[in-house]
C-alpha positions in Angstrom: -24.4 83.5 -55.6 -21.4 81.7 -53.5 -20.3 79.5 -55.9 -18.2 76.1 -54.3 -14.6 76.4 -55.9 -12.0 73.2 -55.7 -8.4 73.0 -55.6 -6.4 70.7 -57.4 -5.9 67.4 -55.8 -9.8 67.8 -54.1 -11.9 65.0 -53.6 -15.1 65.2 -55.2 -18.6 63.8 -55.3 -19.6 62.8 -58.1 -23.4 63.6 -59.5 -25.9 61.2 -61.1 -25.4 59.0 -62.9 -22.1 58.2 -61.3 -24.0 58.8 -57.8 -21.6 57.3 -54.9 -18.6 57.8 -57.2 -15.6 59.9 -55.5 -13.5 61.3 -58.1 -10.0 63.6 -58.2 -9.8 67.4 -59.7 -7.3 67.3 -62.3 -7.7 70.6 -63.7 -9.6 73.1 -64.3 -10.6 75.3 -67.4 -11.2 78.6 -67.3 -13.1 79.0 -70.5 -15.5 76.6 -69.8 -15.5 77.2 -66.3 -15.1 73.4 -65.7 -13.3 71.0 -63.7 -11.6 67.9 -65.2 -12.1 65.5 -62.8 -10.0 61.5 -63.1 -12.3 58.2 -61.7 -10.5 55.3 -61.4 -7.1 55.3 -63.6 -8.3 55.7 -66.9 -11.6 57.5 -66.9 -12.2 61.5 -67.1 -14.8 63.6 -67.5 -15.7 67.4 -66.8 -18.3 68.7 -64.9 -19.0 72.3 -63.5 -19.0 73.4 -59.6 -22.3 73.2 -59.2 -22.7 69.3 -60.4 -19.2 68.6 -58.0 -19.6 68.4 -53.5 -16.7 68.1 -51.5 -16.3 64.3 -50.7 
């Protein structure tokens, strides 16, 4: 499966709910294969490369 991959710094698409929202990779955890991603100044969540598009 080719899997998308973002750097640090990439701007992202956010999925539903937050549909429309363009976010900012922060960082990204191996472990849990996830990628912190900052909205706005003071909001963060993780979601995994298959929930995140290129924005």
């Amino acid at each position: 499966m080719d899997m998308q991959t973002f750097e640090i710094g990439d701007q992202v698409k956010l999925p539903r709910p937050y549909q429309g929202v363009v976010g900012t990779v922060i960082y990204y955890d191996g472990p849990t294969e996830r990628f912190l991603v900052r909205i706005g100044v003071e909001q963060q969540l993780y979601f995994s490369a298959e929930q995140l598009t290129l924005a």
